[in-house]
C-alpha positions in Angstrom: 50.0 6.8 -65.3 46.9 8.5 -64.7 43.5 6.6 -65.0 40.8 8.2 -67.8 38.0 6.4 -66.3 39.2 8.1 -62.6 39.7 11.5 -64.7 36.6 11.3 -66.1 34.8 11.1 -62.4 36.8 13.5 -61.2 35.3 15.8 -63.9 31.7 14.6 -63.5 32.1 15.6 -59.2 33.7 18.7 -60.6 31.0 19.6 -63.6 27.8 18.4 -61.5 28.9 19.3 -58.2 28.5 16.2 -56.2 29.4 12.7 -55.8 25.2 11.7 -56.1 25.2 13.4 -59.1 28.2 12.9 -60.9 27.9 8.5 -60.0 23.7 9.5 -61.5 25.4 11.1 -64.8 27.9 8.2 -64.7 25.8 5.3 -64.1 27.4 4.1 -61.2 27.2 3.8 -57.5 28.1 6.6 -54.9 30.8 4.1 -53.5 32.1 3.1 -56.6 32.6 7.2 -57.3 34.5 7.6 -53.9 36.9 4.2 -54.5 37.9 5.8 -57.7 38.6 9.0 -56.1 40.5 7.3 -53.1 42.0 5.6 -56.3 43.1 8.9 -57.7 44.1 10.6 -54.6 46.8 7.4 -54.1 48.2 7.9 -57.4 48.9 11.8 -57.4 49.5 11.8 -54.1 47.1 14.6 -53.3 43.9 15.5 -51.9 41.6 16.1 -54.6 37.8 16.2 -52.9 37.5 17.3 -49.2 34.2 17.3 -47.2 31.9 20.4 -47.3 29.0 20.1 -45.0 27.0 17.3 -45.8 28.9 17.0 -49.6 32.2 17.3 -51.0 34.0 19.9 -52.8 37.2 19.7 -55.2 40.3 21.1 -53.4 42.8 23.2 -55.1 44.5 20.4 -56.6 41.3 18.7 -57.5 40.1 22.0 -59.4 43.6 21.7 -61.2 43.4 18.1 -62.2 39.8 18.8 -63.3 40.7 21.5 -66.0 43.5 18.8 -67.3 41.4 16.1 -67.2 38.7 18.6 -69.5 41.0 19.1 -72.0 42.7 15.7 -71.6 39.2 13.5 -72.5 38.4 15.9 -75.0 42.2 15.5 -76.8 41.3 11.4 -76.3 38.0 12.0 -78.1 39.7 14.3 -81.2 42.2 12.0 -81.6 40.1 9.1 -82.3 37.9 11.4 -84.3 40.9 12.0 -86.3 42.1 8.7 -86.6 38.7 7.6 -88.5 38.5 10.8 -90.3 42.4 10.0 -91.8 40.7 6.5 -93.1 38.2 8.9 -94.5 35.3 5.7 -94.6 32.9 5.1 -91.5 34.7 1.5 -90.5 34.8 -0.3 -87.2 32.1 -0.6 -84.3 29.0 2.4 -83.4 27.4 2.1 -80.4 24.1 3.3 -80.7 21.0 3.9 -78.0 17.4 4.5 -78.8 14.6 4.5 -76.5 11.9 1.5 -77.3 9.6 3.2 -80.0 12.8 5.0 -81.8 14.3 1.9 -82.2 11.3 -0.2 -83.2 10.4 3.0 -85.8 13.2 4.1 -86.8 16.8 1.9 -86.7 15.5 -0.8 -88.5 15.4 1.5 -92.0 18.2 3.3 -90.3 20.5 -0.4 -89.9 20.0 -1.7 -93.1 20.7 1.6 -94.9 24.4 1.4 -93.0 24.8 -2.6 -93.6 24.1 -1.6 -97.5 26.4 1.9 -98.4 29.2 1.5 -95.2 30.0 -2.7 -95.1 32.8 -1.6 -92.7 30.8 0.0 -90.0 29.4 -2.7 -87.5 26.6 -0.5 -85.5 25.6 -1.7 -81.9 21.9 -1.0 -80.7 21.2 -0.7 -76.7 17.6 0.4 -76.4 17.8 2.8 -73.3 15.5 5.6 -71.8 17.1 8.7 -72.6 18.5 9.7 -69.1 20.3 6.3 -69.7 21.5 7.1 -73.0 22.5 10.6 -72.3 24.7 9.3 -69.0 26.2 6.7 -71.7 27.1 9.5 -74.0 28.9 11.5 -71.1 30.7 8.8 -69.6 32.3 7.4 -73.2 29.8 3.9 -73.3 28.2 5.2 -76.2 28.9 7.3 -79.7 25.6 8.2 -80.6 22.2 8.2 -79.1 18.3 9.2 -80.3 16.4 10.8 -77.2 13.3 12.8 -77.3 11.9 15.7 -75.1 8.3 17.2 -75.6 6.9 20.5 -76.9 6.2 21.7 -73.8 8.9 20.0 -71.8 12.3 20.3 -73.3 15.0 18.1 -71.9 18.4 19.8 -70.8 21.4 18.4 -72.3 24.6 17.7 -70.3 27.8 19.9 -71.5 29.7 18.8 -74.4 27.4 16.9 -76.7 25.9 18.3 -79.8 22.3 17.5 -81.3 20.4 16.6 -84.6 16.6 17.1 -84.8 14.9 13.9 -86.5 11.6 13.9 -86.3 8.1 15.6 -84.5 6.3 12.4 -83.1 2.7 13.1 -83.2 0.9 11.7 -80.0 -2.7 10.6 -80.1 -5.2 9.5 -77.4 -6.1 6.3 -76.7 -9.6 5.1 -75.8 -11.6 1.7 -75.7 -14.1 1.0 -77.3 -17.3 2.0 -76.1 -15.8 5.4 -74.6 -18.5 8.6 -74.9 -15.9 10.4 -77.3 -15.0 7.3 -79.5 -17.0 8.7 -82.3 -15.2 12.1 -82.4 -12.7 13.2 -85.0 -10.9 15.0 -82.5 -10.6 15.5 -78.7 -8.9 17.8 -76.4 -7.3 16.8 -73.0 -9.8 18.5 -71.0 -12.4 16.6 -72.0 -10.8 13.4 -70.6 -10.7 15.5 -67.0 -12.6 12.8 -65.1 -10.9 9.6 -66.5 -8.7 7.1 -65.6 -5.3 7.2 -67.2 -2.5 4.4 -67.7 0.9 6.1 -68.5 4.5 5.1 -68.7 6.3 4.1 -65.1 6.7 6.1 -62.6 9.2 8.8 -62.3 10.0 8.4 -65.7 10.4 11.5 -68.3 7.3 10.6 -70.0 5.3 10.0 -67.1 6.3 13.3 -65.6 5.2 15.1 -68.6 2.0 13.9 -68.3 1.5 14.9 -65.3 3.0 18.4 -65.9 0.8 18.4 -69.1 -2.6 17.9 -67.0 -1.7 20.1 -64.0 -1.0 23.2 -66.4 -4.8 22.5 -68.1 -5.5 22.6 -64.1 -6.4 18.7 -64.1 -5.4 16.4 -61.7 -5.0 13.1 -63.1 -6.3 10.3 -62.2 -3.8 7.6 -62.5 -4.8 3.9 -62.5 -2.3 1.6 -63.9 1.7 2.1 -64.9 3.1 0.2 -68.1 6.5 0.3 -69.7 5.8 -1.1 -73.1 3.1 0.4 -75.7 1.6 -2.6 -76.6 1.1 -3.3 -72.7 -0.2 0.1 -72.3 -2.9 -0.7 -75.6 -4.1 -4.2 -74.0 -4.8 -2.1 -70.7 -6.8 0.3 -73.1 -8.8 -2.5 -74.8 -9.6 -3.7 -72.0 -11.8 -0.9 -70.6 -9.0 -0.1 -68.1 -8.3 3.7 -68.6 -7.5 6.2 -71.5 -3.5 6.5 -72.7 -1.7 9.3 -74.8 0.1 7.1 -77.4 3.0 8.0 -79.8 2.8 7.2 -83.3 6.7 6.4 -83.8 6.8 2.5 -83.7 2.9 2.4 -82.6 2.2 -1.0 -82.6 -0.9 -2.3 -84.4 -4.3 -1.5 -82.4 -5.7 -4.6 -80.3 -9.5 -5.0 -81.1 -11.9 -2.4 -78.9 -9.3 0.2 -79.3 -10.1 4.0 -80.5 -7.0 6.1 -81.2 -8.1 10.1 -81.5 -6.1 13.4 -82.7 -5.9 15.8 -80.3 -6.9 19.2 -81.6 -4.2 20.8 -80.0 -1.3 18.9 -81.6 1.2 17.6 -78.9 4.1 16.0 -80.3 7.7 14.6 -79.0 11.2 15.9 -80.4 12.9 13.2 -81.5 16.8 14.0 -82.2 19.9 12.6 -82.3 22.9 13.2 -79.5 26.5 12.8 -79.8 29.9 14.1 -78.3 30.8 17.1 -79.8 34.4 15.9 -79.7 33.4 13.0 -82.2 31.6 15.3 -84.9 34.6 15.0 -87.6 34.3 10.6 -87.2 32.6 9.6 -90.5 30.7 7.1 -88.9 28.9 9.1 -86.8 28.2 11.4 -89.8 26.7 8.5 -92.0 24.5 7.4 -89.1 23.3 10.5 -88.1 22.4 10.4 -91.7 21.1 7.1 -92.0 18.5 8.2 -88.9 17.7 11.3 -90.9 16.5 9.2 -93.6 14.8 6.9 -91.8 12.6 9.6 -90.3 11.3 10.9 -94.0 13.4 14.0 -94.1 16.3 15.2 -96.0 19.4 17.1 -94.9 18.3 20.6 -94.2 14.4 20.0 -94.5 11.8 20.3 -91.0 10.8 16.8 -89.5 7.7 15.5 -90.5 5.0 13.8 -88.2 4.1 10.0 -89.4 1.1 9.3 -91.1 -2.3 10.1 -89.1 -3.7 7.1 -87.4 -6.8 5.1 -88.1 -9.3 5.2 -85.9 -9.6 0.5 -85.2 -7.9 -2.0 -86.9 -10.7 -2.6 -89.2 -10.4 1.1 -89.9 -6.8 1.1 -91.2 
């Protein structure tokens, strides 16, 4: 009996074209990757991966195995698609990711929507990055995630899954108290050319786009301090510490000697949903795609819409 877990590797080394790669997609070690392989290779009784300069490559019988294992996850996938679709309700458990202000912004609406019109579904949050979420979608840990890319830096999606747009997250700038352009009712990014920035952690998606942001305006940041969390970032701000771009999906509220500015140029995040295109007949990926749609002020069919423009201070909201 042959392994899905060590089929689905197989087809990761054969889709992303190494064992780095396909254990990155996978969420697991290099050495785990070549155990399951040795794994494999024990059970068929064939070589499946030989070395190839410095990586590996799939041998004859590996390529084979890798077009069956293809159409063998994706049969495993339709089937239970088709299973839930016969019951014709969304029932049973939904694992679903969302990065940290998605899932502050958005699932809470999105959850209790689910809890009241589908009883049976029992929905699972993980709040991931989206690299995470996307590698949890590929390797079968997840049904359904939200991710985001930017407007001027759109993020690739692996083979096989399918998206929904949500929502254009409108992102502001940050600036304490005090700061020369606090006053303004609008701001561009080269004006903020000699500042200090504090940004998301680096080598992050976020933090990258930043980066590529500045650099095409021919700016090179300077950047002072590295936060995960928003509210984190906003304390930073407040205290005098450096300027911030800052979402307004699941903003939290503004910390006293905060300034939050539009940027005239609107920059905004996509905001979508991702699932396995294998999965798109199960009901209850339907009715939460749904549910998120909601949650995000948009019907079926219409654009996304941005949230409501920021105040400028507490005290100004």
């Amino acid at each position: 009996m042959l392994s899905l877990e060590r089929l689905r590797i197989l087809h990761a080394i054969d889709t992303y074209g190494s064992v780095s790669a396909a254990a990155d997609v996978l969420g697991v070690t290099t050495s785990a990757v070549s155990q399951q392989m040795a794994k494999l290779e024990r059970e068929t009784a064939q070589t499946l991966i030989a070395k190839n300069g410095r990586g590996v490559r799939l041998t004859d019988a590996g390529r084979l195995l890798s077009g069956h294992a293809d159409r063998i996850l994706s049969l495993v996938e339709v089937a239970h698609a088709d299973l839930e679709a016969h019951r014709g309700a969304a029932v049973g458990e939904l694992r679903i990711a969302g990065f940290p202000t998605a899932v502050r912004g958005m699932f809470p609406a999105a959850l209790g929507t689910l809890r009241r019109e589908h009883p049976g579904l029992r929905p699972v949050v993980h709040e991931l990055e989206p690299k995470e979420a996307l590698a949890g979608l590929a390797r079968g840990d997840l049904d359904l995630a939200v991710a985001l890319d930017w407007y001027n830096k759109p993020l690739s999606l692996p083979a096989g899954l399918a998206k929904e747009p949500l929502l254009d997250d409108i992102v502001d700038v940050a600036l304490p108290a005090g700061h020369r352009l606090e006053g303004r009712a609008e701001i561009t990014l080269d004006e903020l050319a000699g500042d200090e920035w504090i940004t998301w952690p680096d080598g992050g998606f976020c933090h990258e786009w930043l980066l590529f942001t500045l650099r095409g305006k021919g700016i090179e940041p300077r950047i002072a301090h590295h936060a995960e969390e928003h509210a984190t970032v906003l304390v930073l701000v407040a205290a005098g510490l450096g300027v911030a771009v800052m979402p307004r999906l699941g903003r939290d509220p503004l910390p006293p000697g905060v300034r939050v500015i539009p940027v005239r140029r609107t920059m905004n995040r996509h905001v979508f949903a991702v699932w396995r295109t294998d999965a798109d007949r199960r009901p209850a990926i339907r009715v939460a795609v749904e549910a998120l749609r909601r949650s995000a002020g948009r019907p079926h069919g219409d654009r996304p819409t941005a949230p409501p423009a920021p105040g400028g201070s507490p005290s100004d909201q």
